[in-house]
N, C-alpha and C positions, 0 to 999 in steps of 0.2 A: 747335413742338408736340412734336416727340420727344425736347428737352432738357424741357419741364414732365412728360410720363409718364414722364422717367428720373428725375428730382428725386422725382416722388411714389413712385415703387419705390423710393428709397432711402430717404424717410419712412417708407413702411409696413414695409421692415424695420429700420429703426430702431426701430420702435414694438414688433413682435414680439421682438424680443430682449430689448429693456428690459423687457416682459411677460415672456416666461422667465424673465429673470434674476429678475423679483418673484415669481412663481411659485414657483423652488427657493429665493429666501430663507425665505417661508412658511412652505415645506416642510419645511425643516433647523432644527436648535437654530444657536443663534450660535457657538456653543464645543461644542468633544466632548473630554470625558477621554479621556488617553493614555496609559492605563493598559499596561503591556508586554504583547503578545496570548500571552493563555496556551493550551496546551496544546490540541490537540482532545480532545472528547466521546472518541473510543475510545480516544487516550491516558490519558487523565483518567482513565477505567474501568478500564482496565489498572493504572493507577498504583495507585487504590482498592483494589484485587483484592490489592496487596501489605503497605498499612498496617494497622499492627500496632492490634488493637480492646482497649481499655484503660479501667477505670475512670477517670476524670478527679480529680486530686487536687490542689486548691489551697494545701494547706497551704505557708507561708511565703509565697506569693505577695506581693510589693511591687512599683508600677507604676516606681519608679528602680531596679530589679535589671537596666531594659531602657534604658540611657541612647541620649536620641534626641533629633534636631532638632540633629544636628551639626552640623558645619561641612564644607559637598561642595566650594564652591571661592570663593573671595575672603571675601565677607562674606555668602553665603547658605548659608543652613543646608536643612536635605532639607525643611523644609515650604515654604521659598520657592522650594525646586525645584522642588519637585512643582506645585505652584500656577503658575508660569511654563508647568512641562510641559505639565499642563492642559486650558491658560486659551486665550484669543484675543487677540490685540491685547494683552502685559501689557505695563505701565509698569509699570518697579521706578526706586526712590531709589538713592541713592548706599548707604544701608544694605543694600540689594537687597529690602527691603520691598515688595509688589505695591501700587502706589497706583492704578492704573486697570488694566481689562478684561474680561473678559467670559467666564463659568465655567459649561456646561453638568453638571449632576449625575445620572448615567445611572440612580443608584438610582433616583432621584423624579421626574426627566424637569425639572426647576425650572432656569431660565439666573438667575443673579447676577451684578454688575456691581459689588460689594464682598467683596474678599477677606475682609473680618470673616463673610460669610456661609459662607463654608466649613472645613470640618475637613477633616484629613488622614486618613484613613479609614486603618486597618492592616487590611487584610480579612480576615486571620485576626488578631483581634484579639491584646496580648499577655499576656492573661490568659487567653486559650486556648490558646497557645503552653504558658505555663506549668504549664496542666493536663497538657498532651499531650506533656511530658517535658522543656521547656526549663527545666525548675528545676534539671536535671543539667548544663547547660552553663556555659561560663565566661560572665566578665563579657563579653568581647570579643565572643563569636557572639549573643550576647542583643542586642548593641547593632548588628551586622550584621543581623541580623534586624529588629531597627525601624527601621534606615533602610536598608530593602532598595530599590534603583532600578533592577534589575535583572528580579526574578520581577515576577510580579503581586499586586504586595502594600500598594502606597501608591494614592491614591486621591482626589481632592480631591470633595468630597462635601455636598452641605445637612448646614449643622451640628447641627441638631435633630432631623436622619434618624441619622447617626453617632452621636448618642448615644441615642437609641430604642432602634440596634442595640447599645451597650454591648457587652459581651465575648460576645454569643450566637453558636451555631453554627448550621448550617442545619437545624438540627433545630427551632430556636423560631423565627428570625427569614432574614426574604430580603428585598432590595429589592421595593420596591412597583409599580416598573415590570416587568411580569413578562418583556418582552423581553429583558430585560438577565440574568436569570435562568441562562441556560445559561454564560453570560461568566464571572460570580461562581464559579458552583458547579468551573467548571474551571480558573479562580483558586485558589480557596481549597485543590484537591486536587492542583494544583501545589507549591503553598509548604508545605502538610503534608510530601507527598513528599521534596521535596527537603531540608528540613529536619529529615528521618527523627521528625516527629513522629504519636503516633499519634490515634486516633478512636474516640470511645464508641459504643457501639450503634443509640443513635439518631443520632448524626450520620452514622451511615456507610448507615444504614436510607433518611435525608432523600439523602442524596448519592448514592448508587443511586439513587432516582426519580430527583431532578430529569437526572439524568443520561442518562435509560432516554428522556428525551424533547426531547436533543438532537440 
C-alpha cells in the first residue's frame, strides 16, 4: 500500500510539472531578440538633453555610401549574425546561411520559423543617420555604423513591419507592440549619442514623451 501512494505522488508531480512547463511554454514567445540592452530611461534623457537639434538634410544621400552585411567571421556576414543572435534553435549551412529556427519579432510580437521572413532592422535607420550628420563622415564609420553589433542598433524583425518603418523617426513611426516601446526609444537615443548625431524637433519632441513614460 505505501509503495502504490508513493508511485501515485510521484504521478501527480510528474503531471504538475509537465502542466507548468506547458503553462510558461504558452506563456513565452519561442525566440526573444537580443538586441544589446540599451541605455536606461534617465540615461537616455540625459543623453537627449545633450543632442544637437538640427534641420535634417538629405541631400546626396545613397543607401551604398553605408557598405554592410560584411563579413564578422568565417563565412557569415552581420545579417547572419544577427539572425543566429536572435533566433532559437538556428541551423546555419556550411555558407552559414540560417536554414532552420525560430525568430520572435518584438516590434509586432509575430514568432517565424523562416529566415526569409525577417529583415535586419538598423533601428536608427541609415537614412536618418545621414540626415543627422553622417554625410560628414568617412566611408569606414558609415560602414561601422551599419554593421554595428555592439550598440543597439541591428535587430531581426517581420520583414514587412521594417519596411513600413522605412527610414522614419519616432516622430512618424514606433513599433506596434507598445511594450516594446521604451526598449526602442532608448535604443535609438543610444546610437544617436554615441554616434554624435543629431535630432529635428520632432523627433526629439516624440523621444521626450515616449521617454517621460518610462
Amino acid at each position: 500500500m505505501k509503495k502504490f501512494y508513493a508511485r501515485r505522488r510521484v504521478s501527480i508531480l510528474a503531471a504538475l510539472t509537465g502542466l507548468i512547463a506547458s503553462v510558461g511554454l504558452f506563456n513565452s514567445p519561442t525566440a526573444s531578440a537580443a538586441l544589446p540592452t540599451p541605455v536606461s530611461a534617465a540615461t537616455a534623457r540625459s543623453y537627449l538633453a545633450t543632442l544637437t537639434v538640427a534641420t535634417e538634410d538629405r541631400t546626396g544621400y545613397d543607401r551604398d555610401l553605408f557598405p554592410h552585411w560584411i563579413t564578422i567571421s568565417g563565412a557569415c556576414n552581420t545579417r547572419e549574425t544577427v539572425l543566429k543572435r536572435d533566433g532559437s534553435n538556428v541551423v546555419t549551412n556550411s555558407s552559414c546561411a540560417a536554414v532552420s529556427g525560430s525568430w520572435y519579432s518584438p516590434y509586432d510580437g509575430a514568432t517565424w520559423t523562416a529566415a526569409s521572413d525577417l529583415d535586419i532592422d538598423h533601428l536608427v535607420p541609415l537614412a536618418e543617420a545621414w540626415d543627422s550628420g553622417a554625410g560628414r563622415w568617412t566611408t569606414s564609420r558609415r560602414q561601422a555604423f551599419a554593421n554595428d553589433l555592439t550598440r543597439p542598433q541591428l535587430i531581426a524583425v517581420t520583414d514587412n513591419v521594417n519596411q513600413a518603418k522605412g527610414d522614419q523617426d519616432p516622430a512618424t513611426w514606433m513599433p506596434s507592440r507598445t511594450a516594446y516601446r521604451c526598449t526602442y526609444v532608448r535604443a535609438w537615443v543610444q546610437v544617436k549619442y554615441y554616434y554624435g548625431l543629431s535630432v529635428d524637433s520632432a523627433e526629439k519632441s516624440a523621444l521626450t514623451n515616449y521617454l517621460s513614460a518610462c
